[in-house]
N, C-alpha and C positions, 0 to 999 in steps of 0.2 A: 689731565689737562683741565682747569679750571674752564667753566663758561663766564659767561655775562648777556647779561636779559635786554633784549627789547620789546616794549611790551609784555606778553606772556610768554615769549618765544625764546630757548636756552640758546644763544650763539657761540661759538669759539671764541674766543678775546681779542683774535686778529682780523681782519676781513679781507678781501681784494678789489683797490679801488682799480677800476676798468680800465681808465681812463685812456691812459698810455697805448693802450692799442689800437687807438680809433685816431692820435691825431699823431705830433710830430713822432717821425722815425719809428712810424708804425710797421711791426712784424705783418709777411701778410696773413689770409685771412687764417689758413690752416694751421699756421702756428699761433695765431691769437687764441684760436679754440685751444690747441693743447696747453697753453700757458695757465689757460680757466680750469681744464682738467686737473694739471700741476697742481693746482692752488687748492680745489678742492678734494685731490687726493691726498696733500698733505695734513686737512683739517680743517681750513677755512668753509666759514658755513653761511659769508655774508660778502652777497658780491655788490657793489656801489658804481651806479653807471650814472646817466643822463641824457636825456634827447641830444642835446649840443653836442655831446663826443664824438664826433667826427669831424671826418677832412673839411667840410664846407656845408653849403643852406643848402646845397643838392643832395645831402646826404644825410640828414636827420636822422635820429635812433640808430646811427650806421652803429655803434658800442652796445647796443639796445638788443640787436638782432644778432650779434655775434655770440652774446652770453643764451639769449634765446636757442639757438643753432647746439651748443655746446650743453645746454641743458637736455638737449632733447635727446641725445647721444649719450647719456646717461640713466640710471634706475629711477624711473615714477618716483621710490619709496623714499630717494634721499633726500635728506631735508636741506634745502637751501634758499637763504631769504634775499630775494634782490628790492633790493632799493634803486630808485631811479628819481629823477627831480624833475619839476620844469619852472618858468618862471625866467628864464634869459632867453635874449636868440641871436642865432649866429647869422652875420654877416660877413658880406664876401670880403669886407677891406680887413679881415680878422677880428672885428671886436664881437664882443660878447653884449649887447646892451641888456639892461634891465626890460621885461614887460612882464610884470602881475597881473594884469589886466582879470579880470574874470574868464571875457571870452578867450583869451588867448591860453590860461592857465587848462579851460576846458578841453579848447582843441588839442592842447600838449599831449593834456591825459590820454584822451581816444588815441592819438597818434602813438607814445608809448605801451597801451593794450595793444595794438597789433605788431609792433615792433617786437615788444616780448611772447607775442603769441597766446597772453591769459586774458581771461575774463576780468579776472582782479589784480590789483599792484599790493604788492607785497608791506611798501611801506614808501610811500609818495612823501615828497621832501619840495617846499617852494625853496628855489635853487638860491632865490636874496629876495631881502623887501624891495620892493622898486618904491623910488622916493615920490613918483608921480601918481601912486596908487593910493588910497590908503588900506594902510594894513589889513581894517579889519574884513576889507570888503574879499582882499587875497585869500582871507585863511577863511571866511567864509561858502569862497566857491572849492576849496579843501573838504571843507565839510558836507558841504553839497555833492560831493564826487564819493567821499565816504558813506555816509547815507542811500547813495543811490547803488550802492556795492561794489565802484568801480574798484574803489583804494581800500584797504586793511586799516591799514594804518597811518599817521600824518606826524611827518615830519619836518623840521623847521633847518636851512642852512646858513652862516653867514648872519647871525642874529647878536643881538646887543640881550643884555638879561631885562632891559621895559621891554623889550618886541619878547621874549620869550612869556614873561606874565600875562602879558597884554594876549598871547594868541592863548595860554592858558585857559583864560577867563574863556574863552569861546569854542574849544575845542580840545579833545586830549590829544595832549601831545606826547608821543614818546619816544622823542631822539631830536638831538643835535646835533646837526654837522658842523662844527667850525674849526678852524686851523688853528693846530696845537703841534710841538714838536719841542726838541731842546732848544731851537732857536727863536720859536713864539709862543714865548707865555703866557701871553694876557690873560687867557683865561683862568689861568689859575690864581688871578687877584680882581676880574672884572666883575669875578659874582656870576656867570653863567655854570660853569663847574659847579663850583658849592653846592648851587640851587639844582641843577641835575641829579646831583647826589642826594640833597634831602629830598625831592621828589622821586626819586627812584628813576629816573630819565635817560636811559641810554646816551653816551656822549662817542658820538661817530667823529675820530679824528685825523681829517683827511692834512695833508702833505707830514705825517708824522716824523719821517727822515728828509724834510727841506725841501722834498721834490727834484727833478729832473735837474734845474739847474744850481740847489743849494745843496745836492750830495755829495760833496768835494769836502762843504764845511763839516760833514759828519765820516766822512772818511780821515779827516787829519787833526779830529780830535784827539786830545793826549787822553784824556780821563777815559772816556768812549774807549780808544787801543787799548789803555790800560787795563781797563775793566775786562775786556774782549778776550786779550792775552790771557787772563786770568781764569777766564773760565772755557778759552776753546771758541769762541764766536765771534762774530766780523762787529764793527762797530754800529753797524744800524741794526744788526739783533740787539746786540743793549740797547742802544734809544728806544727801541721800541717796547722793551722790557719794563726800563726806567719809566715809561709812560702808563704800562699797565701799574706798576708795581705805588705808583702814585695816585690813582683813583679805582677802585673797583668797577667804577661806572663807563670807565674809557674803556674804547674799543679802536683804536689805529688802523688805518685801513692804506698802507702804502700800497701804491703803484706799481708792477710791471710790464714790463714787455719782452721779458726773457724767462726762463723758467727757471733758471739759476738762482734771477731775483726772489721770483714768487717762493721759491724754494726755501732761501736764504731771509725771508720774512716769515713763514711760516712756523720756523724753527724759533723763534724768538716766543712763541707759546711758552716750550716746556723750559727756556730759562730763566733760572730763579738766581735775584739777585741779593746779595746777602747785607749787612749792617755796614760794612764796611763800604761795600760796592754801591750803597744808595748815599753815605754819608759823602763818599768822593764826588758822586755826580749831582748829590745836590748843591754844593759848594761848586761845581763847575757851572752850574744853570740854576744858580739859586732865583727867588721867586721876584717877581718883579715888585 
């Protein structure tokens, strides 16, 4: 199995975004932990949570403490990199609002070290710019949380390629999270890719297979079955293949909440797609 780097760190090429366990049609608790199991028995070495993943503002870090719970159930020795974000906050009418704020990014932090249970965050992610912030003052209190040894590492989500330069200038940054899939390409012509790639930048690409409610459009792709039929695998193992197989730098981190799923993404590591199989899917999801 091939890895890919964040920062200095060798990961799996796939990860496990939490997500799906903390809000709609959530497993409960005891099967959320074995789905984390699932995922990192089958190889997954990078699990992507956030404060906000849960049911409501009564339950904060509730995804936080479940991968927490699930780690600890496990060997000291194995290596696995959680990523967690803050920078939004959940509201009970269901939105999500922006706030970068410094103090607010501060308290996120401390709140996610006790939810995960470490002294340090593995690889801290401001979750969007808020537009009532300025930038530079967000990824400054980043860097203020790194320096004082809360966070490892600082990671950027939801960013345009000026916000990516611009936190650059002030901070090393080693990963992107922003949404990539066969059905969202931007970034593969917006100029965030590319510049990940010539930087060397982890590219963390969260709803890979559409998400919860666009996995229908990747279930009844032709090219996708096609491809699938071809080699023995469901059609979100190809997309997700097709997504590594187009940047060394991406890393997809689909969703579960069943261990089938987690299963059934896992295995899209060790498929290899061949000339044929990338010439058909890229003329299915040619570049924007």
């Amino acid at each position: 199995m091939n890895t890919r780097r964040i920062a200095n760190l060798d990961v799996a090429p796939i990860g496990l975004g939490a997500m799906p366990l903390s809000i709609y049609e959530r497993p409960d608790e005891a099967e959320a932990v074995r789905v984390i199991h699932a995922a990192l028995d089958a190889g997954m070495m990078l699990i992507d949570t956030a404060d906000i993943y849960c049911p409501g503002p009564d339950d904060l870090g509730h995804n936080e403490r479940l991968i927490a719970r699930a780690l600890r159930e496990r060997s000291s020795n194995e290596r696995v990199l959680v990523a967690t974000k803050g920078g939004l906050e959940h509201h009970r009418d269901g939105s999500f609002p922006f706030n970068a704020a410094p103090e607010h990014l501060e308290r996120a932090c401390e709140a996610s070290l006790r939810a995960l249970g470490v002294e340090c965050i593995d690889l801290y992610q401001l979750h969007a710019p808020d537009p009532a912030v300025p930038f530079a003052e967000s990824i400054g209190v980043l860097d203020k949380l790194r320096r004082s040894g809360k966070v490892r590492h600082i990671g950027l989500s939801n960013v345009s390629l000026r916000q990516l330069v611009e936190a650059e200038a002030l901070v090393p940054v080693v990963s992107v999270q922003n949404c990539l899939s066969p059905h969202d390409r931007e970034d593969f012509t917006c100029g965030v890719l590319a510049h990940c790639e010539a930087r060397g930048i982890a590219y963390i690409a969260y709803g890979p297979v559409c998400g919860r409610l666009g996995k229908a459009r990747i279930a009844a792709n032709q090219p996708l079955c096609r491809v699938g039929e071809r080699h023995g695998a469901s059609p979100f193992q190809v997309a997700l293949a097709w997504l590594l197989a187009r940047s060394p730098v991406v890393i997809p981190i689909p969703g579960a909440r069943r261990i089938r799923t987690a299963l059934d993404s896992a295995a899209a590591m060790h498929l290899r797609l061949d000339a044929q199989d990338m010439a058909e899917l890229n003329a299915a999801f040619p570049t924007p």
